[in-house]
ROSE-4610 file (N, C-alpha, C; in Angstrom, 1 decimal, always signed):
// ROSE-4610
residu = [X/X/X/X/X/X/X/X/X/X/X/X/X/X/X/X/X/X/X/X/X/X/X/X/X/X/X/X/X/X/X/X/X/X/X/X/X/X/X/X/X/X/X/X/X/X/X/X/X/X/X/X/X/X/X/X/X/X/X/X/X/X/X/X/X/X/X/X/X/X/X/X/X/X/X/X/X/X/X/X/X/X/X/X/X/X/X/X/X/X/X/X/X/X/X/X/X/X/X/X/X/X/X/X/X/X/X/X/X/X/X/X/X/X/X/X/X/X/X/X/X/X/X/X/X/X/X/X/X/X/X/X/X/X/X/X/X/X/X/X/X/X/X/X/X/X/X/X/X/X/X/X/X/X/X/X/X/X/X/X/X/X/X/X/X/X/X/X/X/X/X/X/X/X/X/X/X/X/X/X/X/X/X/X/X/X/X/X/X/X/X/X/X/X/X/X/X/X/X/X/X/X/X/X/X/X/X/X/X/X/X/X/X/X/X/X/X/X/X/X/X/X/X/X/X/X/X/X/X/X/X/X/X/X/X/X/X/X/X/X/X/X/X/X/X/X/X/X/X/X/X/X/X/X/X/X/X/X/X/X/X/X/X/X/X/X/X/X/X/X/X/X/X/X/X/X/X/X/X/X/X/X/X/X/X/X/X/X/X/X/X/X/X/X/X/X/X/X/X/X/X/X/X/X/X/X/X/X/X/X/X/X/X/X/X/X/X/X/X/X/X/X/X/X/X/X/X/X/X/X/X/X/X/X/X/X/X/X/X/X/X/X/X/X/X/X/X/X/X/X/X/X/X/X/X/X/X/X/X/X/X/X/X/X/X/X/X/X/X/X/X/X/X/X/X/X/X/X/X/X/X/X/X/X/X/X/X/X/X/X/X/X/X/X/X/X/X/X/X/X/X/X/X/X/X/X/X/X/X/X/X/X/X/X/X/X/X/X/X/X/X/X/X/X/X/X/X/X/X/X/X/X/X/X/X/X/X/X/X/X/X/X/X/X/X/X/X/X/X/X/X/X/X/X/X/X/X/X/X/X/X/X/X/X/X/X/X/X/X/X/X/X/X/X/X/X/X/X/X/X/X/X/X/X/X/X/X/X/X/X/X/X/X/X/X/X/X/X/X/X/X/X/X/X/X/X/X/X/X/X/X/X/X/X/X/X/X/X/X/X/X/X/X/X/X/X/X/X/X/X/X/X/X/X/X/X/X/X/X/X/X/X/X/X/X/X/X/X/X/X/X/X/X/X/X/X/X/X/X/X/X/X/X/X/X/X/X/X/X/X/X/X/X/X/X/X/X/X/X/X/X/X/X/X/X/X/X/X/X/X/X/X/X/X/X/X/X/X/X/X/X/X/X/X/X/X/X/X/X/X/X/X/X/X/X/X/X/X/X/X/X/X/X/X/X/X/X/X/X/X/X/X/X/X/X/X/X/X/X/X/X/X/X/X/X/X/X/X/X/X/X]
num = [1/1/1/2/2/2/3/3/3/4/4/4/5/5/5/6/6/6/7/7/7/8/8/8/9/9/9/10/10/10/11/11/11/12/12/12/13/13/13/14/14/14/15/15/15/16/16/16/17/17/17/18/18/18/19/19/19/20/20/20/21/21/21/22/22/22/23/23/23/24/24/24/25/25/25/26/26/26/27/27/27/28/28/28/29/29/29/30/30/30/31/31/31/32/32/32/33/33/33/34/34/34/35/35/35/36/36/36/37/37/37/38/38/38/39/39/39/40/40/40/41/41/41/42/42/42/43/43/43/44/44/44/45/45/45/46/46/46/47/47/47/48/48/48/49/49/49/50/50/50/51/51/51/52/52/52/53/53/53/54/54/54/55/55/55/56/56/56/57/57/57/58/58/58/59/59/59/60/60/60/61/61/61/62/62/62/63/63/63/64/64/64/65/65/65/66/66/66/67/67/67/68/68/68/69/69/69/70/70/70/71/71/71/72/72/72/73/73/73/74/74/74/75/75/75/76/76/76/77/77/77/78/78/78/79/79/79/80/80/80/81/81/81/82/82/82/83/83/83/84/84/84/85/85/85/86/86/86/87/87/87/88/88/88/89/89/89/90/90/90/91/91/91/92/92/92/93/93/93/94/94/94/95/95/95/96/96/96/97/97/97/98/98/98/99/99/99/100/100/100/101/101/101/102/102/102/103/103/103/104/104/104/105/105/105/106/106/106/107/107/107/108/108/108/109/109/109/110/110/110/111/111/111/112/112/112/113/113/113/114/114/114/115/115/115/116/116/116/117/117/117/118/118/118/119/119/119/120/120/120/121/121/121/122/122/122/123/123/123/124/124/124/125/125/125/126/126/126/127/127/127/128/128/128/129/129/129/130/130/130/131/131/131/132/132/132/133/133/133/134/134/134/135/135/135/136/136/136/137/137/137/138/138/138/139/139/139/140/140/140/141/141/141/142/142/142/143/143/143/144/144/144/145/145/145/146/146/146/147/147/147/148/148/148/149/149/149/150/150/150/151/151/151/152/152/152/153/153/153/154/154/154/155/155/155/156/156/156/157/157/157/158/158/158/159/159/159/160/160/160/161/161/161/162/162/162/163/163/163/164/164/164/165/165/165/166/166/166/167/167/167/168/168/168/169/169/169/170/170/170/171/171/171/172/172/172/173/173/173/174/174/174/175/175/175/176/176/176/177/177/177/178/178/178/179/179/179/180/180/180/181/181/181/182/182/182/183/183/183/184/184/184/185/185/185/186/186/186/187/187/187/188/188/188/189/189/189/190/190/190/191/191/191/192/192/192/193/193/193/194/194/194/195/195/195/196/196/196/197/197/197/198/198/198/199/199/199/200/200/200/201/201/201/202/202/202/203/203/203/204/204/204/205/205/205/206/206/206/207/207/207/208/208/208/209/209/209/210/210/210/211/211/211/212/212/212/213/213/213/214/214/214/215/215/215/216/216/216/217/217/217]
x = [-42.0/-41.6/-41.0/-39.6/-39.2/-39.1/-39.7/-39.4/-38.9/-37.8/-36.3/-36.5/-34.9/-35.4/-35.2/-34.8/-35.2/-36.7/-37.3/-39.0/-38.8/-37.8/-37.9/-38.5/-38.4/-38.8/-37.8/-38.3/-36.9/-38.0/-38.1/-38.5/-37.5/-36.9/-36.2/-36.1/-37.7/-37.6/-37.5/-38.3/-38.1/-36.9/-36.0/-34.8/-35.1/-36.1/-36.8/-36.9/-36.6/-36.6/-37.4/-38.1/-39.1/-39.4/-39.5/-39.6/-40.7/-41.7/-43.5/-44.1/-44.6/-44.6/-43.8/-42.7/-41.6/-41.1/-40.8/-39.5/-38.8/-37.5/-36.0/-35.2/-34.1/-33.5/-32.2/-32.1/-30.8/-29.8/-28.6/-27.2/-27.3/-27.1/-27.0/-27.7/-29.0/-30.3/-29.9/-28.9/-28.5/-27.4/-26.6/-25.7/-26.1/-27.1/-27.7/-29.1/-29.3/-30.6/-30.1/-28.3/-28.0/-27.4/-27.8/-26.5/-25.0/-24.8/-23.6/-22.6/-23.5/-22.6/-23.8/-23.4/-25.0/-25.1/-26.7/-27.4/-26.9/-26.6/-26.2/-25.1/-24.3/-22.9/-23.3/-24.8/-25.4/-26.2/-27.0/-27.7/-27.2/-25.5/-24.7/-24.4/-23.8/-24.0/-25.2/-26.2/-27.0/-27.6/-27.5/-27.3/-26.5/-25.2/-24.5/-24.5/-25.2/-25.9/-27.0/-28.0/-29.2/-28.7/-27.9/-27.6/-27.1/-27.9/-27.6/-26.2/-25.3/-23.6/-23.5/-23.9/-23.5/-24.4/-25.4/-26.0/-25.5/-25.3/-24.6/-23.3/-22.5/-21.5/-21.6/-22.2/-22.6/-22.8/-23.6/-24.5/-23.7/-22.4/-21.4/-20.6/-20.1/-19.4/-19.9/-21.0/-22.0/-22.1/-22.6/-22.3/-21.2/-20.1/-19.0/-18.5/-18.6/-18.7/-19.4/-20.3/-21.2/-21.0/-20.2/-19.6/-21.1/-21.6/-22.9/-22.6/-21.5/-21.6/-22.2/-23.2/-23.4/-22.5/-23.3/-23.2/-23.0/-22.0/-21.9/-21.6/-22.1/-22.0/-21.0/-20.4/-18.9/-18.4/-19.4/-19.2/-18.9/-19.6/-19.2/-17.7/-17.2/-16.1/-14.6/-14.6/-13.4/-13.8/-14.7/-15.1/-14.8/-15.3/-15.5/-14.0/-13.0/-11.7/-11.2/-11.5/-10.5/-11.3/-11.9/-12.3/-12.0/-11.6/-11.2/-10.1/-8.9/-7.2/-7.2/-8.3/-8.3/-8.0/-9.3/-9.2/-8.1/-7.5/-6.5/-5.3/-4.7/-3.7/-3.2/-4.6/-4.6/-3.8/-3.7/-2.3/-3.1/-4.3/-5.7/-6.8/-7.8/-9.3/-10.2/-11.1/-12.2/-13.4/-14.3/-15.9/-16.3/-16.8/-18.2/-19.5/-19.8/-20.7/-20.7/-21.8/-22.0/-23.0/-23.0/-24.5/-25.6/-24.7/-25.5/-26.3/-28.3/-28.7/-29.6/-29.4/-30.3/-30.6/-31.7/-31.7/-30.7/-30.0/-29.0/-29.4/-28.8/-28.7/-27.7/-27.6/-26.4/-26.8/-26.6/-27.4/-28.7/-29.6/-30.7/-31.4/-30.7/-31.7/-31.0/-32.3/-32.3/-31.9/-31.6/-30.7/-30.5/-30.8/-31.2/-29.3/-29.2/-27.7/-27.7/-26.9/-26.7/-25.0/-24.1/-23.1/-22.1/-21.5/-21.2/-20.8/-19.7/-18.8/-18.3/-18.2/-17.7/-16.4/-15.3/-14.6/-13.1/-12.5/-11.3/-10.8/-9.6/-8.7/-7.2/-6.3/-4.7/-5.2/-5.9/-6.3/-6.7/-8.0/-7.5/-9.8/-10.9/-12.0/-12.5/-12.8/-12.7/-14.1/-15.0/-16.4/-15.7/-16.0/-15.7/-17.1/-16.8/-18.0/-16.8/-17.6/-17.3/-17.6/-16.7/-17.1/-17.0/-17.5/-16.9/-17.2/-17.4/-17.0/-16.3/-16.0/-15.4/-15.8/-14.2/-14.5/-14.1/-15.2/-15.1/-15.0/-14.8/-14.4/-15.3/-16.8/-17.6/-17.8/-17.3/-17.5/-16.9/-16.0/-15.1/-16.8/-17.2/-18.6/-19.6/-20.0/-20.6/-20.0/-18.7/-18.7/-18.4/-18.3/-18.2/-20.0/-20.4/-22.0/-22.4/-21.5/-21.8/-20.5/-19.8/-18.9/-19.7/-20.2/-20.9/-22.3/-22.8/-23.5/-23.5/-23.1/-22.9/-22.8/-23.3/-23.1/-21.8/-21.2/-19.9/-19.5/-18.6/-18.5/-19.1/-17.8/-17.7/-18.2/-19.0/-19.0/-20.3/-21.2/-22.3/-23.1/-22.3/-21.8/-21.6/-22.4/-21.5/-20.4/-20.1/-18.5/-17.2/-17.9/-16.7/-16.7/-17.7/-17.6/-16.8/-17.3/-16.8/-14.9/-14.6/-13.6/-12.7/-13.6/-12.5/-12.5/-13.3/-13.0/-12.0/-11.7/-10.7/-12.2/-11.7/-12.7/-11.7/-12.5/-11.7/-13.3/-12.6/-13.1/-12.5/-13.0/-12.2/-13.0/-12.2/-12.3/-12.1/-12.8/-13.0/-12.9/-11.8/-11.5/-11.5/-12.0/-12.2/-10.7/-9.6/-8.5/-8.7/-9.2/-9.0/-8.7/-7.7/-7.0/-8.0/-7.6/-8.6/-8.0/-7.9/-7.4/-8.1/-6.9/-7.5/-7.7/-8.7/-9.1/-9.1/-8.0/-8.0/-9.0/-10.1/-10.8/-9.9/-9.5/-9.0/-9.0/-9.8/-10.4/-11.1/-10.7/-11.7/-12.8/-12.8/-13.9/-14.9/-14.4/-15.9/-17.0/-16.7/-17.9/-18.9/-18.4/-18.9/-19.4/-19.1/-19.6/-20.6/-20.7/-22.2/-23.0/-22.8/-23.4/-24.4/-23.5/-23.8/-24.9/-24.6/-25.3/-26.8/-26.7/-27.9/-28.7/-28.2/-29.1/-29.8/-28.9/-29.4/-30.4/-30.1/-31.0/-32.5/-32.5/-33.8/-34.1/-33.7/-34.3/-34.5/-34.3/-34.8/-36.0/-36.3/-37.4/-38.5/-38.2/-39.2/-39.6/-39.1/-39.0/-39.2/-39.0/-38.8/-40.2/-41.5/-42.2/-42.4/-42.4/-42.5/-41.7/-40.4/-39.8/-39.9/-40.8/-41.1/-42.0/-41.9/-42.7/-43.9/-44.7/-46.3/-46.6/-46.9/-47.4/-46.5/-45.5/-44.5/-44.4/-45.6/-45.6/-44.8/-44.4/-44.0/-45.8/-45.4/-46.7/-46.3]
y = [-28.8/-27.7/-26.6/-26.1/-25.3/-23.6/-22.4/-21.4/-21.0/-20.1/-19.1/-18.3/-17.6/-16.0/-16.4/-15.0/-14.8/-15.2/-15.1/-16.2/-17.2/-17.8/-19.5/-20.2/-21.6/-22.6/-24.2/-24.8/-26.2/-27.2/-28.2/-29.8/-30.6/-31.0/-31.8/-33.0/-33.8/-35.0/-35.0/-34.3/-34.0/-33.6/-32.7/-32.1/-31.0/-30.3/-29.3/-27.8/-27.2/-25.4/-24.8/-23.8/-23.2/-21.9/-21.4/-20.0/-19.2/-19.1/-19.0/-20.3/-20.5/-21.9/-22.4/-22.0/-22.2/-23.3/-24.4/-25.5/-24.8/-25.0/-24.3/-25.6/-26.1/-26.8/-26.8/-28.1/-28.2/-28.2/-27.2/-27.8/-29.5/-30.5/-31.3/-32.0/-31.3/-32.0/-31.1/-30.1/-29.4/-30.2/-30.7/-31.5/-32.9/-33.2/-34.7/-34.2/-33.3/-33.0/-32.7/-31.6/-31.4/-32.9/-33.5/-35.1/-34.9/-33.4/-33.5/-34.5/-34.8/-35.9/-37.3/-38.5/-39.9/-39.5/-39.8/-39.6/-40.3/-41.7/-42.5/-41.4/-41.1/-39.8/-39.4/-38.3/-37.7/-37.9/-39.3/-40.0/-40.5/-40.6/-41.1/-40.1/-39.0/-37.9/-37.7/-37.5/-37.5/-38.5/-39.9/-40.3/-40.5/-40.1/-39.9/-38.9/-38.2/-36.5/-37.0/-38.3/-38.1/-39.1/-40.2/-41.5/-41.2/-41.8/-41.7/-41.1/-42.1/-41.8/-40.3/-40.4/-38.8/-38.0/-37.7/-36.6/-36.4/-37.5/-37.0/-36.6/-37.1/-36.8/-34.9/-34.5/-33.1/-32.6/-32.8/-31.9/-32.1/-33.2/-33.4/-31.9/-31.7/-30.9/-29.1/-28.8/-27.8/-27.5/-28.5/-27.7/-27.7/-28.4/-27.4/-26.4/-25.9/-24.8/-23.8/-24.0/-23.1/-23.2/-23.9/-24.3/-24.3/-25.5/-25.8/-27.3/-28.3/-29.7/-30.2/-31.2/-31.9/-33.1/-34.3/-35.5/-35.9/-36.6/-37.7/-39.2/-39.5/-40.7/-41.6/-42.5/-42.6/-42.8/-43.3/-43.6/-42.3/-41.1/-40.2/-39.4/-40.1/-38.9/-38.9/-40.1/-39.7/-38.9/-39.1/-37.8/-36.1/-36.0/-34.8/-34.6/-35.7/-35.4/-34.9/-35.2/-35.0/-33.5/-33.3/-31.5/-31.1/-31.1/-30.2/-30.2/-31.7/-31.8/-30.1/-30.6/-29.5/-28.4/-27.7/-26.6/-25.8/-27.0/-26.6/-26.0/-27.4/-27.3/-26.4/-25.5/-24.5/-23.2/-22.6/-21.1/-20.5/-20.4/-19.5/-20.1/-20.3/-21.0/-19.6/-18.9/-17.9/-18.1/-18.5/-19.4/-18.0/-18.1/-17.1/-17.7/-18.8/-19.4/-20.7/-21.5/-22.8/-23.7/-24.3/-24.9/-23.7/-23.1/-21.8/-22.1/-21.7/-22.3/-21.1/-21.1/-20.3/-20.6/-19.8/-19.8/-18.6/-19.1/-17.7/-18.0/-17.0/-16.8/-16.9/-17.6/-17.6/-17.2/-16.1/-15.7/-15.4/-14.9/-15.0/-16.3/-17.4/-18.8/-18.9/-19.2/-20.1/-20.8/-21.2/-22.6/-22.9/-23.8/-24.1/-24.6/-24.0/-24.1/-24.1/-25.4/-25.4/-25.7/-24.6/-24.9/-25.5/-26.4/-26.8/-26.1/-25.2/-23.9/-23.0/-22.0/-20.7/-20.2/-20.2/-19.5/-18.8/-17.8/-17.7/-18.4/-19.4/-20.2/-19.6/-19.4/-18.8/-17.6/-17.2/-15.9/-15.6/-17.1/-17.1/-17.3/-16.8/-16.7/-17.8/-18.8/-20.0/-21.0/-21.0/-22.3/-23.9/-24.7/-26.3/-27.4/-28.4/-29.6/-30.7/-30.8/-31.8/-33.6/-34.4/-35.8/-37.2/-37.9/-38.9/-40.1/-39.6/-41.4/-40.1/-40.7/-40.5/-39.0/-38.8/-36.9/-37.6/-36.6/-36.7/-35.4/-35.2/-34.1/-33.4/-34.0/-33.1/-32.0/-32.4/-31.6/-30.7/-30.1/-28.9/-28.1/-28.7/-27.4/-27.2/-28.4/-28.0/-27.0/-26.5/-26.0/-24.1/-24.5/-23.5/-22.9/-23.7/-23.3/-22.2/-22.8/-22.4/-21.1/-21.2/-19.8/-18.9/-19.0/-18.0/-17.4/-18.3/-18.2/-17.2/-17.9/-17.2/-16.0/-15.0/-13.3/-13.0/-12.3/-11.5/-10.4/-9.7/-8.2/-7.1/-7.7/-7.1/-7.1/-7.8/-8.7/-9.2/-8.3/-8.9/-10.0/-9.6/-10.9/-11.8/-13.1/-14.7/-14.8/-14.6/-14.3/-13.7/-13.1/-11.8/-12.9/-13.4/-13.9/-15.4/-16.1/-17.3/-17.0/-15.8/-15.8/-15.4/-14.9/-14.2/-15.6/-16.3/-17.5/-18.9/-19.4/-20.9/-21.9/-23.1/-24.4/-25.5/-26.2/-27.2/-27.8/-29.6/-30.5/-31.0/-31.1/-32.0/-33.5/-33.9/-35.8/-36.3/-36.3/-36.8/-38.5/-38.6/-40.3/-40.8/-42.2/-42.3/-42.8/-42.3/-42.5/-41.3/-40.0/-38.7/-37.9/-38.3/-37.3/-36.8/-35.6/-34.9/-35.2/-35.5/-35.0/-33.9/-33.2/-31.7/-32.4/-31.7/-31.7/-30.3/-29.8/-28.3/-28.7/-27.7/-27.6/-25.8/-25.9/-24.6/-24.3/-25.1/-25.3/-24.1/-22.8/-21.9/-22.2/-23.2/-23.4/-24.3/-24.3/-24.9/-23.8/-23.0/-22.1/-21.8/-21.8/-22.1/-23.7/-24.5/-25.8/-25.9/-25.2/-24.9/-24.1/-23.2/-22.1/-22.6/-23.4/-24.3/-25.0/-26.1/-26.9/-26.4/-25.3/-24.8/-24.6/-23.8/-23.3/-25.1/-25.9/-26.8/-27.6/-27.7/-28.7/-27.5/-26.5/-25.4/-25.5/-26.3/-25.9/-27.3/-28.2/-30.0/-29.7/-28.7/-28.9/-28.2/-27.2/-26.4/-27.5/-28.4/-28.5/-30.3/-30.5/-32.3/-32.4/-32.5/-33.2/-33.3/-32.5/-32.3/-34.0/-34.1/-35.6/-36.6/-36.5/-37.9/-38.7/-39.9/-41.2/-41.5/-41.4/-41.9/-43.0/-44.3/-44.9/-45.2/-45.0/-44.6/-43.8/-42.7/-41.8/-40.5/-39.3/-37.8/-37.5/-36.3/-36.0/-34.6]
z = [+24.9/+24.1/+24.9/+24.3/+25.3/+24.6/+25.4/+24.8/+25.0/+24.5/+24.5/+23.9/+23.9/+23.5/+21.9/+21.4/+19.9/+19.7/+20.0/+19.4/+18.8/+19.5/+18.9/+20.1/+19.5/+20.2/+20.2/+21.2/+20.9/+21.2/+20.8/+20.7/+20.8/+22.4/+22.4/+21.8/+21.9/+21.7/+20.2/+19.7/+17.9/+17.8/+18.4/+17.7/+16.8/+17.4/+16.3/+16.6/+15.7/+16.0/+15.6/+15.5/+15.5/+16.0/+14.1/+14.3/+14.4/+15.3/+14.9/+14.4/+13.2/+12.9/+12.2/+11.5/+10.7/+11.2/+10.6/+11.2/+10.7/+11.4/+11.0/+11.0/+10.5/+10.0/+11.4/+12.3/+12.9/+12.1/+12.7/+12.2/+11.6/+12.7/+12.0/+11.0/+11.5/+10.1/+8.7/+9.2/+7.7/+6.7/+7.5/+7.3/+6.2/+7.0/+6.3/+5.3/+5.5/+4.8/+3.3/+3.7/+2.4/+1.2/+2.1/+1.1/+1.4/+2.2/+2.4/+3.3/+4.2/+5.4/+5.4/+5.5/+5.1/+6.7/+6.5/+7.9/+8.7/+8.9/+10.2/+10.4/+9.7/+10.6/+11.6/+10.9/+11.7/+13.1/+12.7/+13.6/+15.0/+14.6/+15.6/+16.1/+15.9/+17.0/+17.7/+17.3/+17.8/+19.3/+18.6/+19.6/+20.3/+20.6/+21.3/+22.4/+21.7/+22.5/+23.7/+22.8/+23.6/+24.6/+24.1/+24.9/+26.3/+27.4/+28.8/+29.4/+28.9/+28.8/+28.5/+27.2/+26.6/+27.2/+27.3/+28.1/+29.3/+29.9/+31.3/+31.4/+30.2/+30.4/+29.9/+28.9/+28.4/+29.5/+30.4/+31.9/+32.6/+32.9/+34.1/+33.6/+32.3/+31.8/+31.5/+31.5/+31.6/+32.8/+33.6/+35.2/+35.8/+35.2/+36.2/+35.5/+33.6/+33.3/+34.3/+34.9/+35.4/+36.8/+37.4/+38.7/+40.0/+39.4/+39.9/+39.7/+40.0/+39.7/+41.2/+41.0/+42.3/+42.4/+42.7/+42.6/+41.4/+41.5/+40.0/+40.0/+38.4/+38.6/+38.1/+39.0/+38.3/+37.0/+36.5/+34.7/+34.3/+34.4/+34.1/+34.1/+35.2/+36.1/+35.1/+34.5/+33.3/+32.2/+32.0/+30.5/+31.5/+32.7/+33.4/+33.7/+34.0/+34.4/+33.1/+31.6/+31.2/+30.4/+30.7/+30.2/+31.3/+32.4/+33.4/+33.4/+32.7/+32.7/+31.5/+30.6/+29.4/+29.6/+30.4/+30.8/+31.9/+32.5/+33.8/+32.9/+31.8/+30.8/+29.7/+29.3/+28.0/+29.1/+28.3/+28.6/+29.4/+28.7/+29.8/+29.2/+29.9/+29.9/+30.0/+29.5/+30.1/+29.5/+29.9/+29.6/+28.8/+28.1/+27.6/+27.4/+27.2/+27.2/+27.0/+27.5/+27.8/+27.1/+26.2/+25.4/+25.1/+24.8/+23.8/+23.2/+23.1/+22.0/+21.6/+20.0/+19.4/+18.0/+17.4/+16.1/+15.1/+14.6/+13.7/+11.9/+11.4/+10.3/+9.7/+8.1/+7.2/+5.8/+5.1/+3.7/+4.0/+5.1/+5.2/+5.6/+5.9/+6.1/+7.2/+7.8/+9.6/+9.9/+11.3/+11.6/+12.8/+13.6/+15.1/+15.3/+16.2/+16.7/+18.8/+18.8/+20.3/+20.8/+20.9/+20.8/+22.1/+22.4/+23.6/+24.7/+24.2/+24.8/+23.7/+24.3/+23.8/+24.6/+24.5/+25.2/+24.6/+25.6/+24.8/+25.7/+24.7/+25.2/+24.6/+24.9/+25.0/+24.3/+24.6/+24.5/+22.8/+22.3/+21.4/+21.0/+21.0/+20.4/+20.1/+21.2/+20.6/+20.7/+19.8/+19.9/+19.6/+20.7/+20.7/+20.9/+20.6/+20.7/+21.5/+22.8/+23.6/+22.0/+22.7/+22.3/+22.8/+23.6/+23.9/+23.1/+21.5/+20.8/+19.5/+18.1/+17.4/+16.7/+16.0/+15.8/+14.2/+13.4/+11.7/+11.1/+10.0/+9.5/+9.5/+9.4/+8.9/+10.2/+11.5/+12.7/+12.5/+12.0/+11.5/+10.9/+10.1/+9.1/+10.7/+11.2/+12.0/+13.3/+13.3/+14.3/+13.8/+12.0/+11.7/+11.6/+11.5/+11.6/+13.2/+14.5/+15.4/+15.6/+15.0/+15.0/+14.4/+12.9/+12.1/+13.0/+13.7/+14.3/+15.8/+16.4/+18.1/+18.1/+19.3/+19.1/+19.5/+18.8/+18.7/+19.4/+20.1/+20.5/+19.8/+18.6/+17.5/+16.2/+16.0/+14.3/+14.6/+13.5/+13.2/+11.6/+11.1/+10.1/+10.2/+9.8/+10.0/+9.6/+8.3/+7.6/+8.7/+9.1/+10.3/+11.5/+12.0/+13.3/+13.0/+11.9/+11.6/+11.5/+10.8/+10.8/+12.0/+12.9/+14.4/+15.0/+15.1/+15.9/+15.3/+16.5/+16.3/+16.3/+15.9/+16.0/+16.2/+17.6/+17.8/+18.9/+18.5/+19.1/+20.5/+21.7/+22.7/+22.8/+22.7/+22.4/+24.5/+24.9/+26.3/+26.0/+27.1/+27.0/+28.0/+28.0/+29.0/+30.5/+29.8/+30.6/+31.4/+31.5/+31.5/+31.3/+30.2/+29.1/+27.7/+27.8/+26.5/+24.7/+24.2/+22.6/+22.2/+21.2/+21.1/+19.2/+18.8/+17.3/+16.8/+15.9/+15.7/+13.7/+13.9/+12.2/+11.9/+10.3/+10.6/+8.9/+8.3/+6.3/+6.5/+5.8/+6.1/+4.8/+4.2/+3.2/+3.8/+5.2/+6.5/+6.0/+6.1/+5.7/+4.5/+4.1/+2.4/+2.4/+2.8/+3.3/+3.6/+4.5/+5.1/+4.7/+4.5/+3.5/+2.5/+1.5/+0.8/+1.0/+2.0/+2.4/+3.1/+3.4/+4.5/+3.1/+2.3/+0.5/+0.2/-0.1/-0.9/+0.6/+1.5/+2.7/+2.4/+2.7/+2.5/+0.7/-0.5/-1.8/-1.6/-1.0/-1.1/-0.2/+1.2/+1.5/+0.6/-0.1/-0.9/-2.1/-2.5/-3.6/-3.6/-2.2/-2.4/-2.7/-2.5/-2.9/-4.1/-5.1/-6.4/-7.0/-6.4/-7.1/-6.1/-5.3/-4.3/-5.1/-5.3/-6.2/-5.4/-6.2/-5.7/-6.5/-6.0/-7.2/-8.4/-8.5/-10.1/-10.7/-9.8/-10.7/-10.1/-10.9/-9.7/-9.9/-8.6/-8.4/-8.0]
């Protein structure tokens, strides 16, 4: 169990947030929890996150954000070339942050958020999600989850921050070239919004229509 600020908590192995005793719902467990995206979507990021390949490839890319890379392992080194072709290539690159993780708010409801990077890129406010297997739509809500989210200069609103910022995916391949994924639906937000209300009234409310026997209970 890991503690951080805000008074949360993280459970890697669970995937779990925690506000005092409160579970708080992941971005992506909000995703699947609301019916909005079928779980394997979800499950597949996920494990793509936890899976050997992908984590390494995530921490190859986090520490040279943080210009702390050691040793690597070659499998890794074309996902790491092509976020660095990335970064070399944009008009201007400037990090603000690195696998940001916190608990934020949207309408008052909580939400465990860990965002890949933060940065301005062409001088432009920008939260992204690294990928090295396939980018789907639904990553656009999820990254608007981490725009509304993340702390702002300026903007202490989700609405305000979601709006100052760009959202985009980099697709790490394994040639070393990046693909850029631009999300720019601004009804990403309301998406999630959405979604966060109905994932938190299925938890209040799911046992009431879960089948016992045949019967509700």
């Amino acid at each position: 169990m890991q503690h951080l600020g805000n008074g949360f908590t993280f459970n890697a192995e669970r995937h779990e947030y925690r506000l005092g005793h409160q579970v708080v719902p992941a971005t992506t467990g909000v995703l699947s929890g609301s019916g909005l995206v079928p779980y394997r979507f979800v499950e597949y990021d996920i494990l793509e996150r936890k899976g050997e390949l992908g984590k390494a490839a995530h921490l190859a890319c986090h520490l040279h954000n943080l210009a702390k890379l050691g040793d690597l392992d070659d499998r890794v080194k074309p996902y790491l070339a092509a976020w660095i072709y990335f970064k070399q290539h944009a008009k201007s690159f400037h990090l603000i942050s690195s696998e940001y993780q916190t608990v934020a708010f949207v309408n008052g409801m909580p939400y465990g958020m860990q965002c890949d990077w933060n940065a301005s890129v062409d001088r432009d406010d920008t939260v992204g999600e690294l990928k090295i297997g396939k980018v789907y739509p639904h990553h656009g809500i999820q990254l608007a989850a981490y725009a509304a989210g993340l702390p702002h200069p300026k903007y202490e609103q989700p609405l305000a921050r979601f709006m100052a910022r760009k959202r985009i995916v980099v697709e790490l391949g394994e040639d070393g070239k990046p693909k850029v994924h631009k999300f720019e639906d601004k009804s990403d937000y309301e998406a999630f919004a959405s979604s966060l209300y109905m994932a938190s009234w299925k938890r209040r409310h799911g046992a009431v229509y879960r089948l016992e026997q045949g019967e509700l209970i």
